[in-house]
N, C-alpha and C positions, 0 to 999 in steps of 0.2 A: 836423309829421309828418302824413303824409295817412292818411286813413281804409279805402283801398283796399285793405288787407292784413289788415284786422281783421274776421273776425263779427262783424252786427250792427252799430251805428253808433257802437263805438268809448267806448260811454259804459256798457258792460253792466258792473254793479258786483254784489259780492254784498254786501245790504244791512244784515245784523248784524254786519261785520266789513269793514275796509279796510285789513288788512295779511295779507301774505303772505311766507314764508319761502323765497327759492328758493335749490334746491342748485347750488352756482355750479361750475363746471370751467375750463376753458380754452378749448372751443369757442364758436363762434359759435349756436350753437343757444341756449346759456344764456342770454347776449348779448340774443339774439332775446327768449326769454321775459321778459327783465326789459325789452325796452320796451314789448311786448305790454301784461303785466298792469299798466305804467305808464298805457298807453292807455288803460286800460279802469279808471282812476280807484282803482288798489291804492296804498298804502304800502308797498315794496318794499325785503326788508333780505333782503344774502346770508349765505348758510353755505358754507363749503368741509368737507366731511368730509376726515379724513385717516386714511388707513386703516393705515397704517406711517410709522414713519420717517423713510422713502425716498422716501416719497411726495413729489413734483415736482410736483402740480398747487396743493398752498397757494397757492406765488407766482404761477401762473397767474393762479388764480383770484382773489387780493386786488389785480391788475392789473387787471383784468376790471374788479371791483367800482369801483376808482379810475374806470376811465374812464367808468364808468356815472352816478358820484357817489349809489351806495349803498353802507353799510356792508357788511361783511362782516365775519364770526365765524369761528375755526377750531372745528371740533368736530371732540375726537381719539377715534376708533371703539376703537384700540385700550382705552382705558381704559374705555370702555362694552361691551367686549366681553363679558363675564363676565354683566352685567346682563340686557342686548339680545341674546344671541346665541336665544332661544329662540325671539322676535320676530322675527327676520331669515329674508329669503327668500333662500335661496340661499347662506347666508354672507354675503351684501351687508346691511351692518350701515346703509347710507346712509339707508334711510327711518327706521329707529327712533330712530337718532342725529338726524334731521331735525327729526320730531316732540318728540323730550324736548329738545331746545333750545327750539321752537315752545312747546309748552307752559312752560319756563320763563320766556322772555318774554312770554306773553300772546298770542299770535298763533292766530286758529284755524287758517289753511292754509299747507299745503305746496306748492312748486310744482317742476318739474324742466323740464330741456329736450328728454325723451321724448315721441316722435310717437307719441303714441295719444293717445283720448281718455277720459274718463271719464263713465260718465252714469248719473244715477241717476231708479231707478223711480215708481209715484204711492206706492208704500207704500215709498220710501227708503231703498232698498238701490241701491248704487254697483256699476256694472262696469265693467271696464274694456273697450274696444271698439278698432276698429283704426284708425290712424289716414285719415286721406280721402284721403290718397296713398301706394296699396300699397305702393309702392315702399320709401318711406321709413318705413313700418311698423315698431315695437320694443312694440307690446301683448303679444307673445309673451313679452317678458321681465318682465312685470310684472303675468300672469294669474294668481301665486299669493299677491298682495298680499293684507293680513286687511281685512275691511268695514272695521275702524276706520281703516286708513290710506285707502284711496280715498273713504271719506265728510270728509276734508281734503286732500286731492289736487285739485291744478289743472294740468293738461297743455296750455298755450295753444300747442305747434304744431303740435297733432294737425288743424287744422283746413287746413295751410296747404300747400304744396309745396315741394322744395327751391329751386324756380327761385323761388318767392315771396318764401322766406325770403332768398334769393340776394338778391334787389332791395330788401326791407326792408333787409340787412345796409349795400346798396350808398348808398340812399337815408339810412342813418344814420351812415355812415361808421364803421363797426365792425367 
C-alpha cells in the first residue's frame, strides 16, 4: 500500500497502546479508517453497535470486518441503554457503547469513520475541530462529545478528501 494518502510517513503510532476499537457500518469510510489506522502500525478489532432489532447494518458491517480480516464484536445499545443513556450525546448511545466494550477488552482508543479531526492541547484537553475538507465536514455532529471520550478518539479521515479516500478505496479494492 503506498504512503501517498497518509499524514506523515505512514509509520505515526501512539506509543503506550497499539490497539484501537473501530465503529464498523457498512460504508466505505469505515473500510477507509481501518486500513488507515492499519498503516499507521495499530492492532485493529471492529465493533458494530446495534441500536434495535431491525437494525440492518450487523451483517454489513461483520462483512466489512471479513474482508478486512479483523474481528468484529456486536454491541447491543439497546441493552446498554438504561446504563449509557446519560453518557450519550444526542440519544446516539454509539460512543458510550464503543468505549465500555474498549475498556472491557483492554483497548485505550476508539476510532470511527467521521471526517473531522481531533486535537488536543499542551495542557491535554481534546477538541474536536473540522475536518481539512469542508465539504466533507461532520465535526458539527460530534462538538457535544464529553473530554473523556475525545481524549480516546481517533478520526483518521479527517485529514483526507473524498476524491482521496475515492482512490485509497480504488487502490485497495474495497
Amino acid at each position: 500500500m503506498s504512503d501517498t494518502f497518509l499524514p506523515g510517513n505512514g509509520f505515526d503510532t501512539y506509543e503506550e497502546q497499539d490497539k484501537v476499537l473501530v465503529g464498523l457500518g457498512s460504508g466505505r469510510g469505515c473500510r477507509a479508517a481501518v486500513r488507515i489506522l492499519q498503516q499507521q502500525g495499530f492492532a485493529v478489532a471492529g465493533a458494530v453497535v446495534r441500536l434495535s432489532a431491525e437494525d440492518n447494518t450487523v451483517a454489513a458491517a461483520k462483512e466489512a470486518a471479513k474482508a478486512l480480516g479483523i474481528e468484529c464484536i456486536t454491541l447491543n445499545a439497546s441493552e446498554l441503554a438504561s446504563q449509557l443513556a446519560e453518557e450519550a450525546v444526542s440519544s446516539d448511545l454509539r460512543f458510550p457503547a464503543l468505549l465500555a466494550a474498549a475498556d472491557r477488552l483492554g483497548i485505550q482508543y476508539i476510532a470511527t469513520g467521521h471526517h473531522a479531526r481531533v486535537e488536543t492541547d499542551a495542557e491535554g484537553v481534546s477538541r474536536i475541530c473540522p475536518a481539512a475538507d469542508p465539504a466533507s465536514d461532520e465535526s458539527a455532529a460530534l462538538a457535544a462529545l464529553p473530554q473523556e471520550t475525545l481524549a480516546r478518539l481517533i478520526l483518521p479521515l479527517g485529514e483526507f478528501s473524498p476524491e482521496e479516500l475515492d482512490d485509497l478505496a480504488e487502490e485497495l479494492k474495497f
